[in-house]
C-alpha positions in Angstrom: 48.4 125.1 71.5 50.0 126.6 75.0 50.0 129.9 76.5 53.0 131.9 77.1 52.0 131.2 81.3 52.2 127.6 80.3 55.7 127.7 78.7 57.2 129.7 81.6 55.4 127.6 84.4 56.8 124.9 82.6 60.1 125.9 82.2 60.2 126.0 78.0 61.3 128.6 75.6 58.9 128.4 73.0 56.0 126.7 71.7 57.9 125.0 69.3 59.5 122.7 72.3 55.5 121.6 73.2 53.6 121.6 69.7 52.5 118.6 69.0 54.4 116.6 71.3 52.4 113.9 73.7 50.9 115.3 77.1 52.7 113.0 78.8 55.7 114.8 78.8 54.2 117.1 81.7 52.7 114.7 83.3 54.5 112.9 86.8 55.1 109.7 86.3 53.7 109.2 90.5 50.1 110.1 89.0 47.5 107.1 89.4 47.3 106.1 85.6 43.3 105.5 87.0 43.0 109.6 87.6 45.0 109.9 84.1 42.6 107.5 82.2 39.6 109.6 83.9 41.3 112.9 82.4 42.0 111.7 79.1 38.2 110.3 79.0 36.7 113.1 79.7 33.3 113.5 77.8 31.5 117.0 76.3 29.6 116.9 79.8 31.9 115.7 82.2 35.5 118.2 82.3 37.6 116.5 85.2 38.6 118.8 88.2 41.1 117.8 90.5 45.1 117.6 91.7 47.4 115.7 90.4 51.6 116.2 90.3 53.4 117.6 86.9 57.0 118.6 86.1 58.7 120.8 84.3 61.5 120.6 81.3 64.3 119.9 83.8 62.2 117.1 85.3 61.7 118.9 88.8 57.8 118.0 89.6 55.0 120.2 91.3 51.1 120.4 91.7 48.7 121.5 89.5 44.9 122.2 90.1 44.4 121.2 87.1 40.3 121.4 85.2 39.7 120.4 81.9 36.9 121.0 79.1 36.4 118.7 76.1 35.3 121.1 73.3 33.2 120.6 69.9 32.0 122.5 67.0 28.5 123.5 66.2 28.2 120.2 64.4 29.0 118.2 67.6 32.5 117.5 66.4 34.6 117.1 69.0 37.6 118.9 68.4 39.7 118.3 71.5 40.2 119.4 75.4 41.2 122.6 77.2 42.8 122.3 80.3 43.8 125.1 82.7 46.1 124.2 85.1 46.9 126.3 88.4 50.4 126.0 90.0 49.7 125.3 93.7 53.0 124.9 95.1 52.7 127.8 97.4 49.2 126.9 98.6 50.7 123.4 99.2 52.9 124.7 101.4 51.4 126.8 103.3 48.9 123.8 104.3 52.0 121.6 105.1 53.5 124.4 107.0 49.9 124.9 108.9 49.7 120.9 109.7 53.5 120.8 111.0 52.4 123.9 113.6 48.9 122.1 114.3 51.2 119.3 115.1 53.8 120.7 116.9 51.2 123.2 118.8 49.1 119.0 119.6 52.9 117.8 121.0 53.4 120.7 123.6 49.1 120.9 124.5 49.4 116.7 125.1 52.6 116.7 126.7 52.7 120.1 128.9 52.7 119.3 132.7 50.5 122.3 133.1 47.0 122.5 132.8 45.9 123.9 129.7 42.4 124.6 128.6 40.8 126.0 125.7 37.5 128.2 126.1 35.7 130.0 122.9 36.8 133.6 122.9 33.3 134.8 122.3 31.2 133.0 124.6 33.7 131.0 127.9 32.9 127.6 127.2 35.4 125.2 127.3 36.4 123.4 123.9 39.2 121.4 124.5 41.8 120.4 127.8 44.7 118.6 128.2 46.0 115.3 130.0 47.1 117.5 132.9 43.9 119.2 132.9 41.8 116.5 133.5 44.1 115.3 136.8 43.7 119.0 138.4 40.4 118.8 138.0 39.7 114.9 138.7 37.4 114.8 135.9 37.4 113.5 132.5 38.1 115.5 129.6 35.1 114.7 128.0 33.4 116.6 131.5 35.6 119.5 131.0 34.8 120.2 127.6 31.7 122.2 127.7 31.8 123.7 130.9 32.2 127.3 131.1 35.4 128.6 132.1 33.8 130.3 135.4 32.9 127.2 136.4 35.8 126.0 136.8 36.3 128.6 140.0 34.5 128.8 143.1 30.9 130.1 143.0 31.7 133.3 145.0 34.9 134.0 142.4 33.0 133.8 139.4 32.2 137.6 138.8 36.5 137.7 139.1 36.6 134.7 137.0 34.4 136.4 134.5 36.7 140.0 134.1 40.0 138.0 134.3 39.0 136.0 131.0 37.5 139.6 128.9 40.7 141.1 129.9 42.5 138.2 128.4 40.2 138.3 125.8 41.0 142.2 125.0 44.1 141.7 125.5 46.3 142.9 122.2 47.5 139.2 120.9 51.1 141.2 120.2 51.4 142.6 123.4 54.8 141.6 124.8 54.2 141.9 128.7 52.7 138.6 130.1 51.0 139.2 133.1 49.1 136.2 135.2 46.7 136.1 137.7 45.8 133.6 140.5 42.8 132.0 141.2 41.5 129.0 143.0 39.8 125.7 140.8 36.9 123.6 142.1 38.1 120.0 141.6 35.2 117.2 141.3 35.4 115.8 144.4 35.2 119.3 146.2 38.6 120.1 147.3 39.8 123.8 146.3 43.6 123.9 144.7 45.5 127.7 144.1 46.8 128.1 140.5 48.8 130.8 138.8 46.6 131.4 135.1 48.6 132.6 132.3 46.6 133.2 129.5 46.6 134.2 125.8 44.8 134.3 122.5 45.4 131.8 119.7 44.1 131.0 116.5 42.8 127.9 115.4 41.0 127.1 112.0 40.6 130.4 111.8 39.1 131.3 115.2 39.9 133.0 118.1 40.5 130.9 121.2 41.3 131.9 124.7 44.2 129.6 126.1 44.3 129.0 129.6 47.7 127.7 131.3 46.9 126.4 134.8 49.9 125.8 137.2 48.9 124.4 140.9 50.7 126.5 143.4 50.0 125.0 146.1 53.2 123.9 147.6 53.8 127.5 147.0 50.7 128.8 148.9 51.6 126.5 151.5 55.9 128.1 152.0 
């Protein structure tokens, strides 16, 4: 038996083209035949859940969440197995399209010449920094990351440090005027260096962090 969801995921006309007809003509022939033994062995108390590829009539393959019940009659006949399978081809690529950004977004973050740190929108601390970050400050990433982003500023430019990163934070993330601020970094060694902070509000996993682009303006201070 097949549902009429099943026949049009598939691709069929009827039930006629799938009655009694062998499973594997669904089935992708990339599947591990280890996962399809495991499905096909599946007891009264252990279903199988799990991902695996199928196609259609014209041969044109896709996933399936796919989660499978072996049923039996109130004698304890078994009778045969259910399975309900989910077409996940759009959550499939959504994911890929979310790890090509994550990707691309790792690329620019690695490679930028700027500066760039990340900092918690909630609570300032630092999550993440960059190459170029950890040369402006003279400091190993790992010493960046959980700092808070005042710190990063002189002692007596904290309180401006502090309202420059909530009006970043409040800033609407659709807003399309891009204003930066300068402010002045405390490098490990002492030394002071001007940078121009453009900052913004991104998304990652989920959650909101504050991104911080640093350029050192120094030669232009000094023109």
């Amino acid at each position: 038996f097949v549902n009429d969801a099943f026949i049009k995921t598939y691709g069929y006309t009827s039930k006629d083209e799938l009655i009694g007809k062998d499973i594997a003509i669904v089935r992708s022939p990339k599947n591990d035949h280890e996962v399809i033994s495991k499905i096909l062995n599946s007891t009264v108390n252990s279903g199988w859940q799990g991902e695996i590829m199928n196609q259609r009539k014209d041969g044109t393959e896709f996933p399936i969440s796919l989660s499978t019940t072996v049923v039996q009659n109130e004698n304890g006949e078994i009778l045969g197995m259910v399975g309900v399978a989910v077409d996940i081809t759009d959550r499939k690529l959504e994911e890929f399209a979310l790890k090509e950004s994550e990707e691309r977004f790792r690329t620019f973050f690695e490679g930028s010449p700027d500066a760039i740190f990340l900092a918690d929108a909630e609570t300032g601390f630092i999550i993440d920094a960059n190459p170029a970050a950890s040369l402006l400050m003279k400091m190993p990433i790992e010493q960046i990351i959980g700092l808070h982003q005042s710190q990063l500023h002189p002692t007596e430019r904290k309180n401006f440090s502090l309202q420059a990163f909530k009006d970043d934070r409040e800033k609407h993330p659709t807003a399309r005027e891009k204003k930066s601020h300068e402010n002045i970094v405390v490098c490990s060694d002492g030394s002071f260096i001007p940078v121009e902070i453009m900052a913004n509000t991104i998304h990652i996993k989920g959650k909101p962090v504050i991104q911080g682009v640093f350029r050192n303006i120094s030669d232009r201070k000094k023109a």
